[in-house]
C-alpha positions in Angstrom: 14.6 -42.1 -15.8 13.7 -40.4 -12.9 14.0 -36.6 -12.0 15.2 -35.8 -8.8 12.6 -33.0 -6.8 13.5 -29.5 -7.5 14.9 -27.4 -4.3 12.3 -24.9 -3.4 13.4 -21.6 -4.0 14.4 -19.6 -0.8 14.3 -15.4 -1.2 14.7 -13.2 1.3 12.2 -11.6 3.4 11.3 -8.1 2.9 13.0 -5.8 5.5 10.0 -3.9 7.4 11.8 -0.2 6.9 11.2 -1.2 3.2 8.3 -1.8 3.2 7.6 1.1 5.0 9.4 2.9 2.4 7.4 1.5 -0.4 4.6 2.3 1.4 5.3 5.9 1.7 5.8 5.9 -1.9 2.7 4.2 -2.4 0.7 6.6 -0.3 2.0 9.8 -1.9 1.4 8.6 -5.5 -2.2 7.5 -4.3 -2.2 10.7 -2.8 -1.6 13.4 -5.8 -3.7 11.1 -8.1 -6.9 11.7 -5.5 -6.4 15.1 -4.9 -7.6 16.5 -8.2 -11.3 14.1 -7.6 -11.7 16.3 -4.6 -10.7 19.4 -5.8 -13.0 19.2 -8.5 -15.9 18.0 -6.6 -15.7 20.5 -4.0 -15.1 17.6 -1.1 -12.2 19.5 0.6 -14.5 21.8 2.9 -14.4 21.0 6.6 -17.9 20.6 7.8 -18.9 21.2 11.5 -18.2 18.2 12.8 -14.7 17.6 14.6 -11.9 16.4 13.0 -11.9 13.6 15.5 -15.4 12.3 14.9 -14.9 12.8 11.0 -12.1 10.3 10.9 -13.6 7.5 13.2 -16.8 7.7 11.2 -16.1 9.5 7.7 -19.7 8.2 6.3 -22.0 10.0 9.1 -23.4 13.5 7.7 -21.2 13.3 4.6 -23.2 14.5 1.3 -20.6 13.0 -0.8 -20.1 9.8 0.5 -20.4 8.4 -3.3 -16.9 10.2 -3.7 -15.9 8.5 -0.7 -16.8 5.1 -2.1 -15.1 5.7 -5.8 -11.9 7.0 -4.4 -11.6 4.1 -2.3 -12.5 1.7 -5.1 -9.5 3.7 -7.5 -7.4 3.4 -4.5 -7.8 -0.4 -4.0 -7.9 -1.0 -8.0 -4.5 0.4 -7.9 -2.7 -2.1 -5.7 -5.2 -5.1 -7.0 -3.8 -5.0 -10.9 -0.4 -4.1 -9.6 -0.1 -7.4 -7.5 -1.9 -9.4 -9.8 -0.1 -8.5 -13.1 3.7 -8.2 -11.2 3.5 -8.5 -7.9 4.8 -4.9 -7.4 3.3 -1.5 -7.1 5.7 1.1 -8.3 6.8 1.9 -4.5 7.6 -1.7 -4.2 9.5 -1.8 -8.0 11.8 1.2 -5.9 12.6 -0.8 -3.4 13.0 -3.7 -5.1 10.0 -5.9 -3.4 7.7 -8.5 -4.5 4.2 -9.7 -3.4 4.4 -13.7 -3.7 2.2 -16.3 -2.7 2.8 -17.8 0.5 2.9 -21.1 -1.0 3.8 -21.5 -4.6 6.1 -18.0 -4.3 4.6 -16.2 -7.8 2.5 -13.3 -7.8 -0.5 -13.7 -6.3 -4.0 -14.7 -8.3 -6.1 -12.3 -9.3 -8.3 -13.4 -6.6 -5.6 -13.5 -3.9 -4.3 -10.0 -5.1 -8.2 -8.8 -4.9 -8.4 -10.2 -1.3 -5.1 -8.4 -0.2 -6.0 -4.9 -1.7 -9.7 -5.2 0.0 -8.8 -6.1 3.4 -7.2 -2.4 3.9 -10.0 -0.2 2.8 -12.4 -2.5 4.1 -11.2 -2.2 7.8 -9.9 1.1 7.4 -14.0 2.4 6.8 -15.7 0.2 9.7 -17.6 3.4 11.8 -15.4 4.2 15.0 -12.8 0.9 15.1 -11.2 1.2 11.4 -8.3 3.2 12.9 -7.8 0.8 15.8 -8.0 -2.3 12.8 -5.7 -0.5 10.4 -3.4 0.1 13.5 -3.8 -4.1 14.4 -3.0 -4.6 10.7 0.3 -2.4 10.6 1.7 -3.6 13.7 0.8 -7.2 13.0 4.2 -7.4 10.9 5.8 -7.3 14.0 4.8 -10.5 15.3 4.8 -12.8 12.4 7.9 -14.7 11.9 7.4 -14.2 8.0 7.2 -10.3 8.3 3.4 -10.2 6.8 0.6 -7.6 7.9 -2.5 -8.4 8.5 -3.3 -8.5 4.8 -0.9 -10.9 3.9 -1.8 -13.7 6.0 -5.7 -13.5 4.9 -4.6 -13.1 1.4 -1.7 -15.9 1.8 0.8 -13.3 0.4 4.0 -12.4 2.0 6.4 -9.5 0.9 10.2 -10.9 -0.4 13.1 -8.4 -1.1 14.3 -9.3 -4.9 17.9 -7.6 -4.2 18.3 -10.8 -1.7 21.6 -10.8 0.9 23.2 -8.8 -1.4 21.5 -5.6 -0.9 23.5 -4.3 1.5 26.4 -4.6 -0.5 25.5 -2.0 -3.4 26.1 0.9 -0.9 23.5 3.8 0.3 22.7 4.5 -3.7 19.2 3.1 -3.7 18.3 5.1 -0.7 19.3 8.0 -1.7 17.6 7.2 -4.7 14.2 6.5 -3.1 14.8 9.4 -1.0 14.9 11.4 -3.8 11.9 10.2 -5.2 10.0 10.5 -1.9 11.0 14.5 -1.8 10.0 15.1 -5.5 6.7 13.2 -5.4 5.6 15.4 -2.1 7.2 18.2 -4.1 4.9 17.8 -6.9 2.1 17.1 -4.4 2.7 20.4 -3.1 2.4 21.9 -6.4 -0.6 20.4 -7.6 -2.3 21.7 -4.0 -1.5 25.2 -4.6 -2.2 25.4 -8.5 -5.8 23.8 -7.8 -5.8 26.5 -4.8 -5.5 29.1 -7.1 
């Protein structure tokens, strides 16, 4: 007896204004769980050099590049075990998305996963083009037929929406939803920034 081939599974495409969205979500998540490692450490001075210069090259004349390092490490550990274990970060869980493989559409491997959470803070510290990298990166999901950054196609990943066609049809509830979630994280940042002020 002989079993006829299975179908490959089709899923939708991530749209790129969620991503964005999970993103955001992402960002400010990464962003209150940093701010209390600089706050203790004292690494929220400005020092004399311009803003400008400090953010093409944040290593030059920076005592505490160590911090630098660690944060970045925390940063990228986050999104790694994430991916790895579920193939969502809770940004992406929000907005209902998935990190699959390209080819075998699971989660990625742990050493896929690893890949795709290096790549960003890897090109993101390279001395005086990181910006213009992380920019290429971003905008790369513009040309790519499958929607993927930069990241993706190195790692072999690409970014699937879980809600499929009917997404639209649930009505402006998980938006306002997110929303919600976006104002009260940034709330909470705001919080945390004046109470370690203080």
């Amino acid at each position: 007896m002989t079993t006829a081939p299975h179908a490959p599974i089709t899923r939708t495409l991530a749209a790129r204004r969620h991503r964005f969205a999970a993103f955001l979500v992402d960002g400010l998540i990464c962003l209150i769980a940093v701010s209390p490692i600089y706050a203790l450490t004292g690494d929220v001075e400005v020092s004399d050099e311009s803003t400008l210069a400090g953010y093409l090259n944040p290593y030059a004349d920076n005592p505490n590049w160590p911090i630098e390092v660690a944060v970045t490490v925390l940063l990228a550990a986050y999104f790694w075990v994430q991916h790895a274990l579920w193939g969502q970060t809770l940004g992406k869980r929000l907005w209902r998305l998935k990190v699959v493989s390209s080819t075998i559409g699971e989660p990625p491997s742990f050493r896929h996963a690893g890949i795709r959470a290096l790549v960003y803070p890897f090109i993101t510290s390279v001395p005086y083009i990181g910006a213009l990298l992380n920019l290429v990166d971003m905008l790369w999901i513009f040309g790519d037929s499958k929607r993927r950054c930069l990241h993706d196609v190195i790692a072999g990943t690409v970014v699937v929406d879980l809600s499929g066609p009917g997404r639209k049809e649930r009505g402006g509830s998980g938006f306002l939803f997110g929303l919600g979630i976006v104002v009260a994280l940034f709330a909470a940042f705001v919080l945390v920034s004046v109470l370690v002020a203080l």
